[in-house]
Backbone as CSV, one residue per row, in Angstrom:
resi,resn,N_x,N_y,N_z,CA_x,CA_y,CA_z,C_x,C_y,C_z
1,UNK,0.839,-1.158,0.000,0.000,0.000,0.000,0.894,1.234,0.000
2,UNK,0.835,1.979,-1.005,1.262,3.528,-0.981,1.146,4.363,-0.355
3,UNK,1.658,5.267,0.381,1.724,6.223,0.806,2.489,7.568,0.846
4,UNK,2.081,8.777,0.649,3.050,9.957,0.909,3.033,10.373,2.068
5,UNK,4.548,11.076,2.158,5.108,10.845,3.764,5.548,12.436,3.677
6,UNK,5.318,12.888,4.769,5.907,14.680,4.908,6.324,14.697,6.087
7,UNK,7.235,14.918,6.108,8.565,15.164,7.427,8.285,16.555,7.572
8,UNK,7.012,16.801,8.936,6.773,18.737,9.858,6.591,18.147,11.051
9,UNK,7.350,18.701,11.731,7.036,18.786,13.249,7.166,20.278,13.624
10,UNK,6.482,20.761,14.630,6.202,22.013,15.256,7.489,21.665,16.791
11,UNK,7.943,20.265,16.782,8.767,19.412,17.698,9.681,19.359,17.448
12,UNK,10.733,20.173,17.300,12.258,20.035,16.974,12.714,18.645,17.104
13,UNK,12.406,17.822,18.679,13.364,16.954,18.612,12.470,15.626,18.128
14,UNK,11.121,15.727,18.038,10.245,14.983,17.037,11.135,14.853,15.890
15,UNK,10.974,16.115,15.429,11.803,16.281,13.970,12.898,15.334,13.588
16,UNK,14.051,15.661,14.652,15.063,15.044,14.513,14.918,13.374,14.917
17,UNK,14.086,13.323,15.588,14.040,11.586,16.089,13.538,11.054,14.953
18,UNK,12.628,11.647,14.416,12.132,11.136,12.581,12.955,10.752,11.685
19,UNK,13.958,12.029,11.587,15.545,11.953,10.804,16.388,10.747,11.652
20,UNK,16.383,11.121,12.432,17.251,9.854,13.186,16.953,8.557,12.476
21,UNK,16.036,7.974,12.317,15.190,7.096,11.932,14.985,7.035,10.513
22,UNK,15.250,7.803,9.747,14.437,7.432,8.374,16.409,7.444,8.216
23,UNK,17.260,7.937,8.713,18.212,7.521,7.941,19.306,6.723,8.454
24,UNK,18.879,6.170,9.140,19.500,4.743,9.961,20.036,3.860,9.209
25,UNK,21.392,3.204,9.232,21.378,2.587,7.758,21.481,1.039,8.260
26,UNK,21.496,0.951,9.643,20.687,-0.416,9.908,19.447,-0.729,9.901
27,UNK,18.754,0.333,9.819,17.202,-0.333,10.101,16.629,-0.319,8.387
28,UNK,17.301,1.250,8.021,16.410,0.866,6.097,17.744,0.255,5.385
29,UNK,19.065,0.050,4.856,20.212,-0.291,4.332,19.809,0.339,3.085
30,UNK,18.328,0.593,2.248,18.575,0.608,0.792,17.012,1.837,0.809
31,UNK,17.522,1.916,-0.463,15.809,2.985,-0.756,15.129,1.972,-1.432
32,UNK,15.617,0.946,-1.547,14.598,-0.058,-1.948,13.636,-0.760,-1.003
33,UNK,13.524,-0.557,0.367,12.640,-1.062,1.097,11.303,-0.058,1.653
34,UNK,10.703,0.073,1.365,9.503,0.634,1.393,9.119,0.883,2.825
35,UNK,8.210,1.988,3.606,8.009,2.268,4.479,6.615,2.520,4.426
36,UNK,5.726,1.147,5.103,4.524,1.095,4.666,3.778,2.379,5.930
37,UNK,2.167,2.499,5.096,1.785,4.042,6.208,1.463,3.284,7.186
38,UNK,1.166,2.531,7.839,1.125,2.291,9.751,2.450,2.218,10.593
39,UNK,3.438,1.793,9.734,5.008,2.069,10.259,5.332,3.814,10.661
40,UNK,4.586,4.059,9.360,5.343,5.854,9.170,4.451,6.341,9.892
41,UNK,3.163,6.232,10.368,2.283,6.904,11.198,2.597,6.445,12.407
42,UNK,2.770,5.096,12.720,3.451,4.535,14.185,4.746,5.043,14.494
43,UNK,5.699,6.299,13.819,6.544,6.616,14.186,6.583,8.210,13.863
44,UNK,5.302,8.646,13.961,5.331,10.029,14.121,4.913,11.017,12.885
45,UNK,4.906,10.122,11.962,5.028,10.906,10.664,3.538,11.241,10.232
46,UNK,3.692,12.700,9.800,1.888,12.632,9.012,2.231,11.995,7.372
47,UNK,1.488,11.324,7.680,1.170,10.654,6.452,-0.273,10.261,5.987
48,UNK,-0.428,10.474,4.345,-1.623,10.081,3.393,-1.980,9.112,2.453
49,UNK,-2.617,8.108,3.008,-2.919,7.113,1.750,-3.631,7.572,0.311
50,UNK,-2.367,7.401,-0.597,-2.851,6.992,-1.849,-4.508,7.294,-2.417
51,UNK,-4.309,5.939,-1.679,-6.153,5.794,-1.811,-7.020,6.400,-1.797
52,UNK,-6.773,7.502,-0.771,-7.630,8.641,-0.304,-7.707,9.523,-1.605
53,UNK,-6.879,9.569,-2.520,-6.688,10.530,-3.396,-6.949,10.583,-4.902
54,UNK,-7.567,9.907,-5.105,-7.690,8.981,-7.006,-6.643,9.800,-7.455
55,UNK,-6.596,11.058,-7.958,-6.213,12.159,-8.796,-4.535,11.648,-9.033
56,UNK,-3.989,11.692,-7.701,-2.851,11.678,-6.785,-1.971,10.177,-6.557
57,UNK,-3.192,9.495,-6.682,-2.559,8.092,-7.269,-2.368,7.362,-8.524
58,UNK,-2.987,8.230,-9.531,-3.151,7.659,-10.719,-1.450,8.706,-11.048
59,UNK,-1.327,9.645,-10.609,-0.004,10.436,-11.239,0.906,9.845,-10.535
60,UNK,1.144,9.686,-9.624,2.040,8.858,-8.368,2.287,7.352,-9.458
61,UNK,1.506,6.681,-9.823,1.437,5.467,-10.513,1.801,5.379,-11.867
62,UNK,1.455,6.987,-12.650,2.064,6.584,-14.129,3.424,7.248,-13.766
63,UNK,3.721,8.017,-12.981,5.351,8.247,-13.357,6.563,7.164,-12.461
64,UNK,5.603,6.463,-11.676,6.434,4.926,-11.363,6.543,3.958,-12.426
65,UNK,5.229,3.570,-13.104,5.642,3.074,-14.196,6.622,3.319,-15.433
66,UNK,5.984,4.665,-15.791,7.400,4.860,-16.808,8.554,5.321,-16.331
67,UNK,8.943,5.340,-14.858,10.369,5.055,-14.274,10.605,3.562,-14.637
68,UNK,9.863,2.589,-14.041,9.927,1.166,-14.192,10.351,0.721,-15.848
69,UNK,9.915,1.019,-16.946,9.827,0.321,-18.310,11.172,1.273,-18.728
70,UNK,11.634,2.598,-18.131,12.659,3.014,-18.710,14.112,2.189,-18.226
71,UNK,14.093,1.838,-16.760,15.263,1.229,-16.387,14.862,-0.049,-16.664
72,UNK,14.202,-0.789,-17.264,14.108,-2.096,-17.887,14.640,-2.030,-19.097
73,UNK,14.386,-1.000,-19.837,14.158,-1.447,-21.171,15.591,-0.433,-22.039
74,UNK,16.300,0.063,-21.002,17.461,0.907,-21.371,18.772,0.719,-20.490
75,UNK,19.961,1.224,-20.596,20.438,1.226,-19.823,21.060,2.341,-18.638
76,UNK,19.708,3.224,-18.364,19.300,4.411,-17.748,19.576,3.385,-16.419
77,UNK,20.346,4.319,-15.479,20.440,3.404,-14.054,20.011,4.805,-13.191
78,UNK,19.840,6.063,-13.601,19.958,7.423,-12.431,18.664,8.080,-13.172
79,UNK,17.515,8.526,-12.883,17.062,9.631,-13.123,16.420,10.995,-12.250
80,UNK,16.656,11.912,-12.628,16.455,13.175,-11.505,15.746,14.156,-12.582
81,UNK,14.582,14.458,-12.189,14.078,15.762,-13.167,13.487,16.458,-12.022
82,UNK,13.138,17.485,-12.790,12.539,18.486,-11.683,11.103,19.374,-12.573
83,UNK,10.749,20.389,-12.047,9.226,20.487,-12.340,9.099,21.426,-13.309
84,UNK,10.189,22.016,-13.900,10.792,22.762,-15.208,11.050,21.724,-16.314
85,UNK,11.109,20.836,-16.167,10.986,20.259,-17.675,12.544,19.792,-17.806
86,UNK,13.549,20.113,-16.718,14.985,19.892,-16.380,15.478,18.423,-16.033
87,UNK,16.176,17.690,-16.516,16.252,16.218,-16.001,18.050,15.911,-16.188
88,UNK,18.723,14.814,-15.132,19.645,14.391,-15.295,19.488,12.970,-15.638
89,UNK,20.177,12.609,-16.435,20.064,10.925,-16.497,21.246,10.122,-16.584
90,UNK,21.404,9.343,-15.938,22.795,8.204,-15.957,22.665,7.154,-16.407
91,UNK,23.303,7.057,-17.694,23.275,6.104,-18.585,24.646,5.350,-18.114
92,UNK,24.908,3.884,-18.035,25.909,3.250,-17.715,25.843,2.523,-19.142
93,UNK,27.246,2.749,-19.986,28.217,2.813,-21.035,28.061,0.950,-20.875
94,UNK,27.672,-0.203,-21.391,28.235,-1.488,-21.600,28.713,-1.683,-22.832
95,UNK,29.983,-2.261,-22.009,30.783,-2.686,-23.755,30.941,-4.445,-23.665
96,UNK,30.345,-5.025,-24.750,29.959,-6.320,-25.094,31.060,-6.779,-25.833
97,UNK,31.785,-7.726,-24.981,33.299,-8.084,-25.777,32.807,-9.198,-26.017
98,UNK,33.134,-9.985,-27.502,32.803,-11.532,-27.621,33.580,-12.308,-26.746
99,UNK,33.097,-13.597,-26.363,34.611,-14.573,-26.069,34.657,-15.816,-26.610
100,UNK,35.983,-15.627,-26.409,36.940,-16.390,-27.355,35.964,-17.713,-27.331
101,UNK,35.809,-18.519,-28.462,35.566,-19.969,-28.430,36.760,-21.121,-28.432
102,UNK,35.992,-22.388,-27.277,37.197,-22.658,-27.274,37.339,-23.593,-28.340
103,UNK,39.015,-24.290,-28.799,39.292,-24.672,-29.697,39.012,-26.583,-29.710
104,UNK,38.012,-26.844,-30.604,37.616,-28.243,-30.432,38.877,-28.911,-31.523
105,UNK,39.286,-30.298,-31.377,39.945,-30.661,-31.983,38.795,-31.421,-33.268
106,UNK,39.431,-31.781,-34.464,38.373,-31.744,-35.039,38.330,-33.316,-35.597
107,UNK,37.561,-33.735,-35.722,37.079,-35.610,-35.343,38.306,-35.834,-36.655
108,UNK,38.665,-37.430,-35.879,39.520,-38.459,-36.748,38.919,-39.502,-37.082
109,UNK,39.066,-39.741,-38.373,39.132,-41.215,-38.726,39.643,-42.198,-38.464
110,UNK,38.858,-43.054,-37.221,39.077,-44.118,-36.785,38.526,-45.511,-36.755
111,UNK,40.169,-46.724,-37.050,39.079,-47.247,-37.626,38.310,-48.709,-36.433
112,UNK,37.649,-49.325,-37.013,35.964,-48.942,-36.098,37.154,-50.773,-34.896
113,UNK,37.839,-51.468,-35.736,38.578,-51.930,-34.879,39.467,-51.579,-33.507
114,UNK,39.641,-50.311,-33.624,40.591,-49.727,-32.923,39.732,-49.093,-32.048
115,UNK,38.505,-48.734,-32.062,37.354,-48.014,-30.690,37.466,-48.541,-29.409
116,UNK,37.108,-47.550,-28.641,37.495,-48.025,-27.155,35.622,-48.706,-26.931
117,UNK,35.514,-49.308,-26.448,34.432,-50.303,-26.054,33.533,-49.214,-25.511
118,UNK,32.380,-49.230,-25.911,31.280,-47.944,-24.919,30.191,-48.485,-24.308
C-alpha cells in the first residue's frame, strides 16, 4: 500500500528523532525497502494514503511506471528531473566483448577396430 510521507514537526526533537530514523542505515540499508503508512504513522510521521486521493494516485502510478519500463528497457540506471521540464540521467556505457571460443579438436578417422568399447 502507498503512501506519501511529509517530514513537519512544530517538535524540533520529534523532527530530529524522525531523521534519526528514516536515515539509519541499519534499520532501512537501501531505498529499496519501502516504508509502509502504519510504520510511518506509528513513528510520528503525518502521512496520506494513496487511496484517499484517485487524482494523486493515478499520477504517483504513471510516473512509477514509466520510471519502471525506462530502467528495464534501457540502460538508464539514475534519473532526476525536476518540475521545469529539467532532467539528469545516468546512462551506464556497456561494452559487449565476444569470447573467445574454445578450440575443439576436429574428429579423426578411426578405424571402427581400434574403438574403445562404450
Amino acid at each position: 500500500m502507498a503512501c506519501a510521507i511529509h517530514v513537519q514537526s512544530k517538535q524540533p526533537d520529534k523532527a530530529h528523532e524522525i531523521a534519526d530514523w528514516l536515515g539509519n542505515f541499519d534499520e532501512h540499508r537501501t531505498h529499496g525497502r519501502p516504508i509502509g503508512y502504519d510504520l510511518a504513522h506509528d513513528k510520528g510521521l503525518i502521512v496520506s494514503r494513496l487511496e484517499d486521493d484517485q487524482e494523486l494516485q493515478e499520477a504517483v502510478l504513471s510516473v512509477f511506471h514509466a520510471t519502471m519500463v525506462t530502467f528495464q528497457s534501457t540502460n538508464c540506471m539514475k534519473i532526476v528531473e525536476n518540475h521545469k521540464g529539467k532532467g539528469y540521467y545516468l546512462v551506464a556505457n556497456v561494452v559487449v566483448q565476444p569470447v573467445p571460443q574454445a578450440k575443439v579438436p576436429k574428429a579423426q578417422n578411426v578405424p571402427a577396430d581400434t574403438q574403445a568399447p562404450s
